[in-house]
Backbone as XML, in Angstrom:
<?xml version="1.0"?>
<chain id="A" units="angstrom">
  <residue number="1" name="UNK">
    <atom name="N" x="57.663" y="105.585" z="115.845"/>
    <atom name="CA" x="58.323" y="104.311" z="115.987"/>
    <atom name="C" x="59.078" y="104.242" z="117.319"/>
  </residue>
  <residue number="2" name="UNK">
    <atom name="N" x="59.962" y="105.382" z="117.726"/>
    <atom name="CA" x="60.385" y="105.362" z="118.815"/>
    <atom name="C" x="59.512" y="105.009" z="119.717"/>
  </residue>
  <residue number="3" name="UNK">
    <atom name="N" x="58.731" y="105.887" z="119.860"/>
    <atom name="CA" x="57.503" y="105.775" z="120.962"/>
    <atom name="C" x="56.937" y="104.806" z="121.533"/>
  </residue>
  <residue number="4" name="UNK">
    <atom name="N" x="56.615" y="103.660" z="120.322"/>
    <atom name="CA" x="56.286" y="102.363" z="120.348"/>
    <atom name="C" x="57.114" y="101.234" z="120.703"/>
  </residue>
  <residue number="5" name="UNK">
    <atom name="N" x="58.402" y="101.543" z="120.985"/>
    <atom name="CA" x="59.656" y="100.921" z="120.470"/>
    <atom name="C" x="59.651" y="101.250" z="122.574"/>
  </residue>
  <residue number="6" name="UNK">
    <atom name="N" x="59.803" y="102.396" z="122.911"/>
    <atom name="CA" x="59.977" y="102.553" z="124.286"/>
    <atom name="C" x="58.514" y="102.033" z="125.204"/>
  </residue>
  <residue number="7" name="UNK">
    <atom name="N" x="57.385" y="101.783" z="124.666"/>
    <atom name="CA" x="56.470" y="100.992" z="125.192"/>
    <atom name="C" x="56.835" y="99.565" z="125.857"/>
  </residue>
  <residue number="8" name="UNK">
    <atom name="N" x="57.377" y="99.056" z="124.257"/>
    <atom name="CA" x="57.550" y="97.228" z="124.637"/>
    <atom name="C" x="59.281" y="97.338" z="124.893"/>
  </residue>
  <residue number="9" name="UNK">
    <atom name="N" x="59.494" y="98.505" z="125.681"/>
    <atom name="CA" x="60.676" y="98.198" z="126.531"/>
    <atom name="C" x="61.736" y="98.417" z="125.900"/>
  </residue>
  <residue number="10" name="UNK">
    <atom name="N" x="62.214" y="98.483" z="124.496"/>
    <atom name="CA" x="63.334" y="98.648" z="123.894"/>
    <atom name="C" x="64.368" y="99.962" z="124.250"/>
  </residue>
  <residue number="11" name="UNK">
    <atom name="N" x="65.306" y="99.472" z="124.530"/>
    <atom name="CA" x="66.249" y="100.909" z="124.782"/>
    <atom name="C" x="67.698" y="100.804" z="124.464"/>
  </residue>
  <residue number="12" name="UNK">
    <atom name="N" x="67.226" y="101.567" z="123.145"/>
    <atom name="CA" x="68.785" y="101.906" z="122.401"/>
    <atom name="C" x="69.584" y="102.619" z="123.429"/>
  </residue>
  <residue number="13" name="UNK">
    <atom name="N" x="71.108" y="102.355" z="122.776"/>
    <atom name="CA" x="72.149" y="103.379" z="123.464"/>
    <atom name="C" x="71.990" y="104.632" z="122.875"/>
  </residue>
  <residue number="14" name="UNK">
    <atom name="N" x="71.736" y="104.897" z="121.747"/>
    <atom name="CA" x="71.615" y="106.056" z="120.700"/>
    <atom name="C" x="70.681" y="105.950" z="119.933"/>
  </residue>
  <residue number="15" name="UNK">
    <atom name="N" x="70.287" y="107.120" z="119.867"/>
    <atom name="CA" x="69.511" y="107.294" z="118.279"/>
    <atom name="C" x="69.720" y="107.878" z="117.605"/>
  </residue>
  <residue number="16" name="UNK">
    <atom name="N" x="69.832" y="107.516" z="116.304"/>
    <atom name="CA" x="70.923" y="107.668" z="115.217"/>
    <atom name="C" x="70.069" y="108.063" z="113.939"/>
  </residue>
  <residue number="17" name="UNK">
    <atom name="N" x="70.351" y="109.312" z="113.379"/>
    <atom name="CA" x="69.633" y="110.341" z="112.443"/>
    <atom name="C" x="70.184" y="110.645" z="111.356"/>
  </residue>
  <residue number="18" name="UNK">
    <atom name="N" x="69.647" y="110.946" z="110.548"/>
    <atom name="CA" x="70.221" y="112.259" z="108.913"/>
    <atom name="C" x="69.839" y="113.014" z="109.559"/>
  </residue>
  <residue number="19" name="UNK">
    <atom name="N" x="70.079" y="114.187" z="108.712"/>
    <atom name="CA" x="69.370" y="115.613" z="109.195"/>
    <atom name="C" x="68.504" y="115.642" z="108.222"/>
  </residue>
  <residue number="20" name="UNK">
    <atom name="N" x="67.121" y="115.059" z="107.610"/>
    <atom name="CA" x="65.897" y="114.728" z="107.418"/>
    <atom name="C" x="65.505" y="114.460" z="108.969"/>
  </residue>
  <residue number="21" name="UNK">
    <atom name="N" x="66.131" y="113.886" z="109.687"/>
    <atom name="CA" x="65.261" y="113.933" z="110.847"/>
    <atom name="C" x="65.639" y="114.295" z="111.998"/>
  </residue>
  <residue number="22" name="UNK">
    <atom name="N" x="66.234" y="115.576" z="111.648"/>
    <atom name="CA" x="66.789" y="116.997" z="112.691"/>
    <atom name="C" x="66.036" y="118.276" z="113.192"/>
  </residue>
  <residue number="23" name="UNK">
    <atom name="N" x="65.043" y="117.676" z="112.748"/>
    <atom name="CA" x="63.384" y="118.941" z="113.488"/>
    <atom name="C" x="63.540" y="119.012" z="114.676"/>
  </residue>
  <residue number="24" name="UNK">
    <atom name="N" x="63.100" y="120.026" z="114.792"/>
    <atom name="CA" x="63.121" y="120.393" z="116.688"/>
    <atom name="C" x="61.920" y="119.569" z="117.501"/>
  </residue>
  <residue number="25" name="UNK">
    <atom name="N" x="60.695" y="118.756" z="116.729"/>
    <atom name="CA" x="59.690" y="118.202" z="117.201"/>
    <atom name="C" x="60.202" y="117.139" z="117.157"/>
  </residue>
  <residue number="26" name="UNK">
    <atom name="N" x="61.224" y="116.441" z="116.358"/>
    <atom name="CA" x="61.883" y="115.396" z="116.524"/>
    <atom name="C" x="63.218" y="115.424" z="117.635"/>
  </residue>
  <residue number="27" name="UNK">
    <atom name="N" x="63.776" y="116.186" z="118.184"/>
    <atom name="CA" x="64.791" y="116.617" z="118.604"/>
    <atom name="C" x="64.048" y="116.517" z="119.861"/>
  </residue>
  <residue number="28" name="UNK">
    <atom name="N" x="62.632" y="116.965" z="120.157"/>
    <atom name="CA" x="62.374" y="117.088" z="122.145"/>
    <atom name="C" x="61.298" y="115.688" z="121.907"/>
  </residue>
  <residue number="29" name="UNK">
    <atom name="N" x="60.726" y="114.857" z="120.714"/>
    <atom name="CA" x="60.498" y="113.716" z="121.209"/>
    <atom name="C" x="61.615" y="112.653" z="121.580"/>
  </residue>
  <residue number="30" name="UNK">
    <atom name="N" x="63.018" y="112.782" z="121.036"/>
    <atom name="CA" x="63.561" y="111.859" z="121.515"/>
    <atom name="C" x="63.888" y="111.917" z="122.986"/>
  </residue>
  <residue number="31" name="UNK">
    <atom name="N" x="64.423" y="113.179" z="123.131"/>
    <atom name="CA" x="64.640" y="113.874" z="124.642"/>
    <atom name="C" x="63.389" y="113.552" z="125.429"/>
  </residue>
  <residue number="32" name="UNK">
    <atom name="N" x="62.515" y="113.523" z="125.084"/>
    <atom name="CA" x="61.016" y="113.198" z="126.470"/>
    <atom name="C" x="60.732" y="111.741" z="126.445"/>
  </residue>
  <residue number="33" name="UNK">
    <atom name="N" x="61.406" y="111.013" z="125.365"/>
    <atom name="CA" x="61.811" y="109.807" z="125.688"/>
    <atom name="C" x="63.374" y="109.166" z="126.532"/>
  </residue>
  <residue number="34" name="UNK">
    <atom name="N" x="63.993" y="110.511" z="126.819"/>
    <atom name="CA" x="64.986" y="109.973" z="127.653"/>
    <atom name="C" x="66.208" y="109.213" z="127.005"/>
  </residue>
  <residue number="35" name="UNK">
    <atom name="N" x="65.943" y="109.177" z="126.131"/>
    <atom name="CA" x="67.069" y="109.010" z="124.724"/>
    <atom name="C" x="68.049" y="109.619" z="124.512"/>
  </residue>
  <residue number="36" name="UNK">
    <atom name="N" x="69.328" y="109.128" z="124.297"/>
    <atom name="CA" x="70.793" y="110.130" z="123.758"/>
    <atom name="C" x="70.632" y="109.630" z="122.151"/>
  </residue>
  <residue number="37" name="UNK">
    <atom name="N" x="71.248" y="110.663" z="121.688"/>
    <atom name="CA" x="70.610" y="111.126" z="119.702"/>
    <atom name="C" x="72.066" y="111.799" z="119.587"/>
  </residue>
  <residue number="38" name="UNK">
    <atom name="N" x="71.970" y="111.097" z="118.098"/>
    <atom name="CA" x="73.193" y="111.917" z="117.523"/>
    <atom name="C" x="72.724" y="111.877" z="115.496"/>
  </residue>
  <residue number="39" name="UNK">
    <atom name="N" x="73.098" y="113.238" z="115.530"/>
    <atom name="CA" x="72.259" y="113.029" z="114.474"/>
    <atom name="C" x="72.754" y="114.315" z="113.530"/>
  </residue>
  <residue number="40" name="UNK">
    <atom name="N" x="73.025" y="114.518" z="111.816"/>
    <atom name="CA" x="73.300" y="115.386" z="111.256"/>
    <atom name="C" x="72.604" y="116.632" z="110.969"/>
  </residue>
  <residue number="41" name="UNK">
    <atom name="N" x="73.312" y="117.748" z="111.069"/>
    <atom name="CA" x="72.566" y="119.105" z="110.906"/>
    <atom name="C" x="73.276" y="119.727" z="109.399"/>
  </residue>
  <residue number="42" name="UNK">
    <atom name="N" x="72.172" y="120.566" z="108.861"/>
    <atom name="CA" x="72.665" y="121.096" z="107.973"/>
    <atom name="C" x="73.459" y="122.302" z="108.418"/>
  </residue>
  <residue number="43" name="UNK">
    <atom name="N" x="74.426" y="123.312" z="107.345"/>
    <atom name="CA" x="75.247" y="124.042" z="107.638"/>
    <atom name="C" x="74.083" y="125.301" z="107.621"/>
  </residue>
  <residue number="44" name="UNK">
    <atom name="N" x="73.162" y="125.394" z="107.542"/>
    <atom name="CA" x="72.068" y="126.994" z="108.034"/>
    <atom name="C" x="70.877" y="126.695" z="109.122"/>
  </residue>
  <residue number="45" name="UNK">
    <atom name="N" x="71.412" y="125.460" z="110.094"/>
    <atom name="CA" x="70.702" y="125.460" z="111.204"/>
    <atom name="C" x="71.304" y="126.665" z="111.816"/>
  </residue>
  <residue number="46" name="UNK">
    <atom name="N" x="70.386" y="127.627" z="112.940"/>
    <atom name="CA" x="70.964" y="127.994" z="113.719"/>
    <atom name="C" x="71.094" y="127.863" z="114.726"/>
  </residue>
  <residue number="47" name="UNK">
    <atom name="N" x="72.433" y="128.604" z="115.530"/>
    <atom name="CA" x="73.052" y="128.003" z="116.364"/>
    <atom name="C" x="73.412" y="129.473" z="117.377"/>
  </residue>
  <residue number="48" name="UNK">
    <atom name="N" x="73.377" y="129.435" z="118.774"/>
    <atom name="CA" x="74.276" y="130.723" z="119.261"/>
    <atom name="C" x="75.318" y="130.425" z="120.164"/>
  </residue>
  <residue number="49" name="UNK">
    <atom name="N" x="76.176" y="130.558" z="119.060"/>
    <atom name="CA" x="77.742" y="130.060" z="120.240"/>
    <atom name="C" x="77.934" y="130.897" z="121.119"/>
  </residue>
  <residue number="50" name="UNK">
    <atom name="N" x="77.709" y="132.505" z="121.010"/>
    <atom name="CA" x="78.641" y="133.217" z="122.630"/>
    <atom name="C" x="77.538" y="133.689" z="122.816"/>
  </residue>
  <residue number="51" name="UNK">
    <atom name="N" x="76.218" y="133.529" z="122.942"/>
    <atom name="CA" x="75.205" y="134.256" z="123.923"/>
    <atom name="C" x="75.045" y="135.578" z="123.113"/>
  </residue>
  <residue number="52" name="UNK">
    <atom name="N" x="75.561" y="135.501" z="122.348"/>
    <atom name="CA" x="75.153" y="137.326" z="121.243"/>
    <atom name="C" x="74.113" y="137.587" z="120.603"/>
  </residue>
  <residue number="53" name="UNK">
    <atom name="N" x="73.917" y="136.060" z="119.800"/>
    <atom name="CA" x="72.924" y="136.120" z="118.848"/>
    <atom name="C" x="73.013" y="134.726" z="117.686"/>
  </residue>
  <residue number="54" name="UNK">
    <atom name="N" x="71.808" y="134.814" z="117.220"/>
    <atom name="CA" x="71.864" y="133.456" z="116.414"/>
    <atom name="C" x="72.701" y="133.643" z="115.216"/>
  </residue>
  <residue number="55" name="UNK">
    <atom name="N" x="73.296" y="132.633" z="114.692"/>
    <atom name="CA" x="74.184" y="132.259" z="113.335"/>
    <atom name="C" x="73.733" y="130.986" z="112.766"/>
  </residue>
  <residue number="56" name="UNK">
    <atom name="N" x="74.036" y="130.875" z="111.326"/>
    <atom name="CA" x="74.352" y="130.084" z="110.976"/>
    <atom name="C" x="75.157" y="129.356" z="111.055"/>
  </residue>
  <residue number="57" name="UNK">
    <atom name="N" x="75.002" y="127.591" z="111.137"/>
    <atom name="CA" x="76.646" y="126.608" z="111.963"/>
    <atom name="C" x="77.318" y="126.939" z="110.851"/>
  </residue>
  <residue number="58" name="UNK">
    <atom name="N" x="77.400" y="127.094" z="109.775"/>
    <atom name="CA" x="78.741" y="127.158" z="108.805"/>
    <atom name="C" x="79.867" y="128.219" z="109.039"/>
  </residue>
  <residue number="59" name="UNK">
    <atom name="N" x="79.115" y="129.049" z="109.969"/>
    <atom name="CA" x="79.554" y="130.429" z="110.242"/>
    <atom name="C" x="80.505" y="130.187" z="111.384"/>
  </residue>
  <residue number="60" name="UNK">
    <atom name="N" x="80.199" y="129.553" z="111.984"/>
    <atom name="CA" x="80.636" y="129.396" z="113.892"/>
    <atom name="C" x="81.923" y="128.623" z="113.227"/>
  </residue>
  <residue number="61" name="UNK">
    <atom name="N" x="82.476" y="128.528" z="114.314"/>
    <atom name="CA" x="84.063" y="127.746" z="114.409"/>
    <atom name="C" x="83.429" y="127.031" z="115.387"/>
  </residue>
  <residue number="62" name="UNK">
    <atom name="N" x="83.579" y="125.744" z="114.623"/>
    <atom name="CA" x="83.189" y="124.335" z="115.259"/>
    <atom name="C" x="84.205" y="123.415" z="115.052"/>
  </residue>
  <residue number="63" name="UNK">
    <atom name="N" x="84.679" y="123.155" z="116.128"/>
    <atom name="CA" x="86.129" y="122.091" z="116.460"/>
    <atom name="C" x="85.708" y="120.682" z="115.935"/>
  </residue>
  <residue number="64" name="UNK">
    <atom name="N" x="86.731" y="119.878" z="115.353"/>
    <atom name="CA" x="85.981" y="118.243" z="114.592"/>
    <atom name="C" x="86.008" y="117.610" z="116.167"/>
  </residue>
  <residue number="65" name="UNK">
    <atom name="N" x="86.762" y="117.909" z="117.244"/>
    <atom name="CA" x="86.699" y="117.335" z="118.686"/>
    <atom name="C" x="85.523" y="117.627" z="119.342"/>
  </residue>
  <residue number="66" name="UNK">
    <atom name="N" x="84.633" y="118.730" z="119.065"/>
    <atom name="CA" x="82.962" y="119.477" z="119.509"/>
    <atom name="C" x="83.159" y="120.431" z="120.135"/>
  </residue>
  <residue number="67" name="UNK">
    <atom name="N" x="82.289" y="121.111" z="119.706"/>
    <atom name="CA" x="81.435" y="122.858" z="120.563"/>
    <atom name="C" x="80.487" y="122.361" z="120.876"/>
  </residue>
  <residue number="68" name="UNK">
    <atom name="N" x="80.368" y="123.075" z="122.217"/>
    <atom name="CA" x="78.709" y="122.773" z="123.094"/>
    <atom name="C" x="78.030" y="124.318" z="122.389"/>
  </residue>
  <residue number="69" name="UNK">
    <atom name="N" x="77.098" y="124.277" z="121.486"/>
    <atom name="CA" x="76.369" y="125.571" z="121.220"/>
    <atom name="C" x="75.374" y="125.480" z="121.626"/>
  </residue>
  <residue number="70" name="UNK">
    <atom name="N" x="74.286" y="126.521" z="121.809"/>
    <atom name="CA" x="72.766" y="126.599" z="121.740"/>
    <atom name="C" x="72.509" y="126.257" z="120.103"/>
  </residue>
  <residue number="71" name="UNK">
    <atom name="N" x="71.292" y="125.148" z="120.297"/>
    <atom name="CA" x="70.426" y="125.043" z="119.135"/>
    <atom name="C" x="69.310" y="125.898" z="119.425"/>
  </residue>
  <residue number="72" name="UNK">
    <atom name="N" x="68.677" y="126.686" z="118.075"/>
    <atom name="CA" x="67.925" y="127.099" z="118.522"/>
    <atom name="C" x="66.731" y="126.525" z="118.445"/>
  </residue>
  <residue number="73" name="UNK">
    <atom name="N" x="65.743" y="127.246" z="119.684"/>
    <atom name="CA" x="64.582" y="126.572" z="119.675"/>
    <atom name="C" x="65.018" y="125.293" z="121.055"/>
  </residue>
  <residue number="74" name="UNK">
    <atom name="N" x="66.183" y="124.915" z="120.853"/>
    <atom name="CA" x="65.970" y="123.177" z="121.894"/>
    <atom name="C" x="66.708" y="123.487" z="123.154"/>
  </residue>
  <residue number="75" name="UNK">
    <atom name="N" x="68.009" y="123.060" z="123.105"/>
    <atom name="CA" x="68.956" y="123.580" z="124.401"/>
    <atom name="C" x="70.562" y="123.418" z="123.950"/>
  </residue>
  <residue number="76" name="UNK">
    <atom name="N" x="71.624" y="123.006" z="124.523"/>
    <atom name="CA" x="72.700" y="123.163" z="124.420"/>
    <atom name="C" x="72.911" y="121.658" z="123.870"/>
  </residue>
  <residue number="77" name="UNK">
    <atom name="N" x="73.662" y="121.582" z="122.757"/>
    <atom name="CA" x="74.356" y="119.965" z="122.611"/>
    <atom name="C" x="75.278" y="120.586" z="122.254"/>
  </residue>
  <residue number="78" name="UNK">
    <atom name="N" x="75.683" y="119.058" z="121.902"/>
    <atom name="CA" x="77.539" y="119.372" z="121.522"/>
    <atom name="C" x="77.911" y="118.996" z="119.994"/>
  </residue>
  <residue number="79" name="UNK">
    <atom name="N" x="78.334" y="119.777" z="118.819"/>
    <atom name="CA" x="78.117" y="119.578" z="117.529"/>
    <atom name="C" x="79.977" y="119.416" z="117.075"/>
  </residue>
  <residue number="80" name="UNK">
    <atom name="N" x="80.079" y="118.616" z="116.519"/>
    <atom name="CA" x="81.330" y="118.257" z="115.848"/>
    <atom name="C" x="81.690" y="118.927" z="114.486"/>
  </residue>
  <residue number="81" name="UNK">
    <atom name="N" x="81.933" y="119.483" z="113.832"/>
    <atom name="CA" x="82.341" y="119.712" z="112.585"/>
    <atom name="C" x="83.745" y="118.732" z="112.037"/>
  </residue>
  <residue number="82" name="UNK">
    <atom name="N" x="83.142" y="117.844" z="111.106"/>
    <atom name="CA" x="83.801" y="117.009" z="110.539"/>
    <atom name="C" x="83.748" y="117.299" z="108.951"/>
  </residue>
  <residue number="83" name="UNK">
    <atom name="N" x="85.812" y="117.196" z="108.748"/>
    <atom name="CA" x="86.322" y="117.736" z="107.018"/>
    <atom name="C" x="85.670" y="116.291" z="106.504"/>
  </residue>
  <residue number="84" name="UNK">
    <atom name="N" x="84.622" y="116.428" z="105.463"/>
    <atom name="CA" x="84.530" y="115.197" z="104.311"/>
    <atom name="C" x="85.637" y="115.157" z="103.078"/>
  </residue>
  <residue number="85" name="UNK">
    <atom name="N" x="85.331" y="114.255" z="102.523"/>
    <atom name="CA" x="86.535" y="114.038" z="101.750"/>
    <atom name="C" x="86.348" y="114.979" z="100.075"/>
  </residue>
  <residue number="86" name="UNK">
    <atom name="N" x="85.106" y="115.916" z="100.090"/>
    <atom name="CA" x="85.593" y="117.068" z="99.037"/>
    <atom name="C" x="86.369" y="118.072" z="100.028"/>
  </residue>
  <residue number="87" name="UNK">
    <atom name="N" x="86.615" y="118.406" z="100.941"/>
    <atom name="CA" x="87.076" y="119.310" z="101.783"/>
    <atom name="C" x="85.751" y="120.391" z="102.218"/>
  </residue>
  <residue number="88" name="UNK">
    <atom name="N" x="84.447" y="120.010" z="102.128"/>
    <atom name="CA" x="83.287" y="120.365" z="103.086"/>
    <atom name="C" x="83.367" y="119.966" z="104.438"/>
  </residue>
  <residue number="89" name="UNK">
    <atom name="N" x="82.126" y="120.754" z="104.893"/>
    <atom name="CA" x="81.882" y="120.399" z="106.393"/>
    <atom name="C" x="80.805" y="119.579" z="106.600"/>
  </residue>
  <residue number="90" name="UNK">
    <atom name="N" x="80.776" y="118.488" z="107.533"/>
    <atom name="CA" x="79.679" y="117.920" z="107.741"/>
    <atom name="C" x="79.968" y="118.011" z="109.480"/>
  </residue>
  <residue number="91" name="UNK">
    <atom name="N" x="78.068" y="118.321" z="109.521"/>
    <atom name="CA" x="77.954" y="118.279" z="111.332"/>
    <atom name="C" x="76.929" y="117.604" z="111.703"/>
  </residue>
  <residue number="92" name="UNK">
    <atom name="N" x="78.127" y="117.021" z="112.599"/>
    <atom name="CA" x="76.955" y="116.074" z="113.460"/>
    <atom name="C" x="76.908" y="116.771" z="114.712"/>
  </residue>
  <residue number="93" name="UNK">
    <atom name="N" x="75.771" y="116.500" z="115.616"/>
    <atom name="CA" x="75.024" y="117.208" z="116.835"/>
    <atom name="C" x="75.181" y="115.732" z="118.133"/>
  </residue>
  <residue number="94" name="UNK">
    <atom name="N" x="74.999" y="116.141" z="119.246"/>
    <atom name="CA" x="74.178" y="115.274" z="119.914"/>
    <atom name="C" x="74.178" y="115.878" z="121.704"/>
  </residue>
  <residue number="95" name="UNK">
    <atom name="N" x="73.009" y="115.075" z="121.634"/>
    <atom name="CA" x="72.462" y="115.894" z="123.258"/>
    <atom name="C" x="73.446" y="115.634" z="124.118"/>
  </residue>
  <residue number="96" name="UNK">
    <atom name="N" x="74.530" y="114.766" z="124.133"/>
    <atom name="CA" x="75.527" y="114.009" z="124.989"/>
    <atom name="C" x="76.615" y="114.941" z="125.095"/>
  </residue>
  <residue number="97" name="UNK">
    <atom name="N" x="76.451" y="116.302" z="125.954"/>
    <atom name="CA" x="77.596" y="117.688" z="125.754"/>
    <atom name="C" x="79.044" y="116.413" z="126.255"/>
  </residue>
  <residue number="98" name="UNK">
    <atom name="N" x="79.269" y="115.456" z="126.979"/>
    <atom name="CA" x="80.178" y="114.925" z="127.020"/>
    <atom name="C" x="80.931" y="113.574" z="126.320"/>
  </residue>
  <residue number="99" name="UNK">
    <atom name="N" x="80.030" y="113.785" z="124.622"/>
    <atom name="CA" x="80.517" y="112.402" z="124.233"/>
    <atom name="C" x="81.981" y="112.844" z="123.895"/>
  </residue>
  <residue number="100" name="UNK">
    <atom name="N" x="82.998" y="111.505" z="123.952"/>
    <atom name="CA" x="84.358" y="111.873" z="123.351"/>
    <atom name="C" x="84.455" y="111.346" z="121.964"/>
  </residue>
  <residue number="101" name="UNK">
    <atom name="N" x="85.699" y="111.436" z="121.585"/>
    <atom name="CA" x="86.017" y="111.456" z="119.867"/>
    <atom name="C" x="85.695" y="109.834" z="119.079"/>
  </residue>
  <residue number="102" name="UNK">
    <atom name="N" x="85.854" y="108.794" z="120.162"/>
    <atom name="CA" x="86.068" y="107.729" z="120.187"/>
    <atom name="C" x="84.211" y="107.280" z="120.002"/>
  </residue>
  <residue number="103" name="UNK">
    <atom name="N" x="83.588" y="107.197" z="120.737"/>
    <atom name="CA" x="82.071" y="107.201" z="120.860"/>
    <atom name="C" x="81.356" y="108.059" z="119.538"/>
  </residue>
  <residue number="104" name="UNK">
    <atom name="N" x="81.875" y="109.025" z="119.328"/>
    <atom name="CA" x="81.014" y="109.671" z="118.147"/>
    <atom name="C" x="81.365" y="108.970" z="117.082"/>
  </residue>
  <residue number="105" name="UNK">
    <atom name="N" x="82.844" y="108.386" z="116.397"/>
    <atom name="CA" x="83.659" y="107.442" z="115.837"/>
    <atom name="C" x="82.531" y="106.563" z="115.646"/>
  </residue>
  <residue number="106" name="UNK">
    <atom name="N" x="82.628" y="105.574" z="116.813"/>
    <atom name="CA" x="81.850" y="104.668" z="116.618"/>
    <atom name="C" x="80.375" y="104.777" z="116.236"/>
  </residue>
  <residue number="107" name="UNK">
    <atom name="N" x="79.619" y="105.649" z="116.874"/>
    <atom name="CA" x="78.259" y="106.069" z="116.621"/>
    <atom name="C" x="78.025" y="106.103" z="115.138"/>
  </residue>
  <residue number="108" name="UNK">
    <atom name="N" x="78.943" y="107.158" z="114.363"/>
    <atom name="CA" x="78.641" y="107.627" z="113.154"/>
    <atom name="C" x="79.189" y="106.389" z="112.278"/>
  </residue>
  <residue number="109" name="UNK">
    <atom name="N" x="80.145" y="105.197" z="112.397"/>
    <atom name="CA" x="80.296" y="104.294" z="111.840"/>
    <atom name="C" x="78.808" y="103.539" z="111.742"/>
  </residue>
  <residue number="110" name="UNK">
    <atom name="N" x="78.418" y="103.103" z="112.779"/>
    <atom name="CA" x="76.813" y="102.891" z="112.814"/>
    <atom name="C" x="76.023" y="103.280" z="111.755"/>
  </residue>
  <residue number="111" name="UNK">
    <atom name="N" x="75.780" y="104.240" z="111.999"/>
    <atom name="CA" x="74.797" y="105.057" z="111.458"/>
    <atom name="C" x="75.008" y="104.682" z="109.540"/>
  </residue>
  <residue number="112" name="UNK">
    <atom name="N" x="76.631" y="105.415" z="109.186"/>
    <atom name="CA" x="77.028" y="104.896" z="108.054"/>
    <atom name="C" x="76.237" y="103.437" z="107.219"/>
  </residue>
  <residue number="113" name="UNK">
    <atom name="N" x="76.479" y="102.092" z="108.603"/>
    <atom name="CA" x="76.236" y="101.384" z="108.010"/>
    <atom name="C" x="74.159" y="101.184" z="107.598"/>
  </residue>
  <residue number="114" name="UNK">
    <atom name="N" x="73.731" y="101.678" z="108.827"/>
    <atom name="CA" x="72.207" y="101.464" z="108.209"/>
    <atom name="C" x="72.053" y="102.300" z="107.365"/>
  </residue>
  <residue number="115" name="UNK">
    <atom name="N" x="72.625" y="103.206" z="107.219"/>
    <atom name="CA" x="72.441" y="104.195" z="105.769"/>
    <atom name="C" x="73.177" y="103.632" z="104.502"/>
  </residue>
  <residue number="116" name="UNK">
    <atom name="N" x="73.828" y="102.586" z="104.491"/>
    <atom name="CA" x="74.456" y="101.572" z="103.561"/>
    <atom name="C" x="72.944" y="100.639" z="103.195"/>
  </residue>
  <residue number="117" name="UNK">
    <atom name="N" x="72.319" y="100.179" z="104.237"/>
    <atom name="CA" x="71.506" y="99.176" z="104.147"/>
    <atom name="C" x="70.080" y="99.455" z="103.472"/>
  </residue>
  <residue number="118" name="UNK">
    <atom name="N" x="69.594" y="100.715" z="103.800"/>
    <atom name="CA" x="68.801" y="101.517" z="103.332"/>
    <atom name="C" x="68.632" y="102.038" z="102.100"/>
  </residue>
  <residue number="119" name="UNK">
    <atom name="N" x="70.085" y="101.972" z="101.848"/>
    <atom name="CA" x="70.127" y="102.494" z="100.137"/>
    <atom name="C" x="69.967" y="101.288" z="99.735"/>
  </residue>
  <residue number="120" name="UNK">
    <atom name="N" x="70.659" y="100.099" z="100.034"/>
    <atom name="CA" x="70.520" y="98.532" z="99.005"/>
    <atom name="C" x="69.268" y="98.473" z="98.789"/>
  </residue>
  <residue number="121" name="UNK">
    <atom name="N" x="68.056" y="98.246" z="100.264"/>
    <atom name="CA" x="66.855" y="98.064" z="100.514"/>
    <atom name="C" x="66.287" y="98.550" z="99.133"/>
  </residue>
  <residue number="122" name="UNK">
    <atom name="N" x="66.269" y="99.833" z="98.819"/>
    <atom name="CA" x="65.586" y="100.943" z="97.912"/>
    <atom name="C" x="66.238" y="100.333" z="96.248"/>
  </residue>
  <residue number="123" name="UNK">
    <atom name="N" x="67.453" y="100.395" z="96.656"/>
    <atom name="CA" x="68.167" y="99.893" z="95.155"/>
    <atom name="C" x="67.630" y="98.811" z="94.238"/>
  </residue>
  <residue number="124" name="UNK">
    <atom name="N" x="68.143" y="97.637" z="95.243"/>
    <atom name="CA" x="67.621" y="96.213" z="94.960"/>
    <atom name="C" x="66.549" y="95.608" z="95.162"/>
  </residue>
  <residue number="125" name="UNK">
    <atom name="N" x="65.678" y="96.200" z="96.419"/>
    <atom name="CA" x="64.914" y="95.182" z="96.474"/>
    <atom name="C" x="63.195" y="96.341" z="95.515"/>
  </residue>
  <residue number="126" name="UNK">
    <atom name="N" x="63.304" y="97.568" z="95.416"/>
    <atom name="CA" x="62.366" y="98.281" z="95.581"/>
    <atom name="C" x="61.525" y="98.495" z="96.310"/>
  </residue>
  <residue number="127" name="UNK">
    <atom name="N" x="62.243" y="98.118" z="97.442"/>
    <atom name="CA" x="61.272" y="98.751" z="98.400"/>
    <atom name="C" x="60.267" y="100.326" z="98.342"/>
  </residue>
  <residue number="128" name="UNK">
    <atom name="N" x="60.778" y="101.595" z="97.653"/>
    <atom name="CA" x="60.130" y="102.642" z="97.585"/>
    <atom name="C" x="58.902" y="102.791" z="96.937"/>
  </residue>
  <residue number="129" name="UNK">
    <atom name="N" x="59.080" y="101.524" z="96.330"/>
    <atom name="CA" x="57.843" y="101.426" z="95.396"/>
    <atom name="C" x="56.549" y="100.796" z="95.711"/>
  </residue>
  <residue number="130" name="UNK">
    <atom name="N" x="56.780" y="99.806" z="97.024"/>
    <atom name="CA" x="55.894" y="99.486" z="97.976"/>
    <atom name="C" x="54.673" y="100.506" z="98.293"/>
  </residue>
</chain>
């Protein structure tokens, strides 16, 4: 969809993910489209914060302000660790090693809402059943 989407010219500010669609084949098509992505990772992606060796992100000390880590497999982004409201971690990623607190804010409000819209879609209209 992207792909097609950057044909007839369209160009988001972001592209905006679950981590269903946090693959590394998804991760260097958005990048070879020239795209900034922000998008959720689970807590046993790995990651190598000091050049030692790979970990699991649940493992790393990840600031809710961002760590620039190695993903593995892709290159360096910058991953947020954000407290949810059971007192888990949720992480979001994105290729933008310089987004600030304010921009990811907004981004992930975004995102929130088409993931609001997506569930109605499925709820109410049945769409899945299409």
């Amino acid at each position: 969809m992207l792909l097609k989407a950057k044909t007839r010219g369209f160009k988001p500010e972001c592209v905006l993910s679950d981590s269903r669609y946090a693959g590394l084949k998804n991760f260097k098509t958005i990048r070879d489209c020239g795209q900034a992505r922000m998008t959720r990772l689970k807590p046993n992606r790995l990651i190598n914060p000091d050049s030692i060796g790979d970990i699991p992100l649940s493992s790393a000390d990840i600031s809710e302000t961002g760590t620039a880590v190695y993903l593995k497999g892709y290159r360096f982004v910058k991953v947020f660790g954000i407290i949810d409201r059971n007192g888990g971690t949720e992480y979001q990623a994105t290729d933008e090693l310089y987004m600030d607190e304010f921009r990811r804010i907004r981004l992930s409000d975004f995102s929130q809402t088409i993931e609001e819209y997506h569930r109605g879609l499925k709820q109410f209209c049945g769409v899945e059943r299409c």
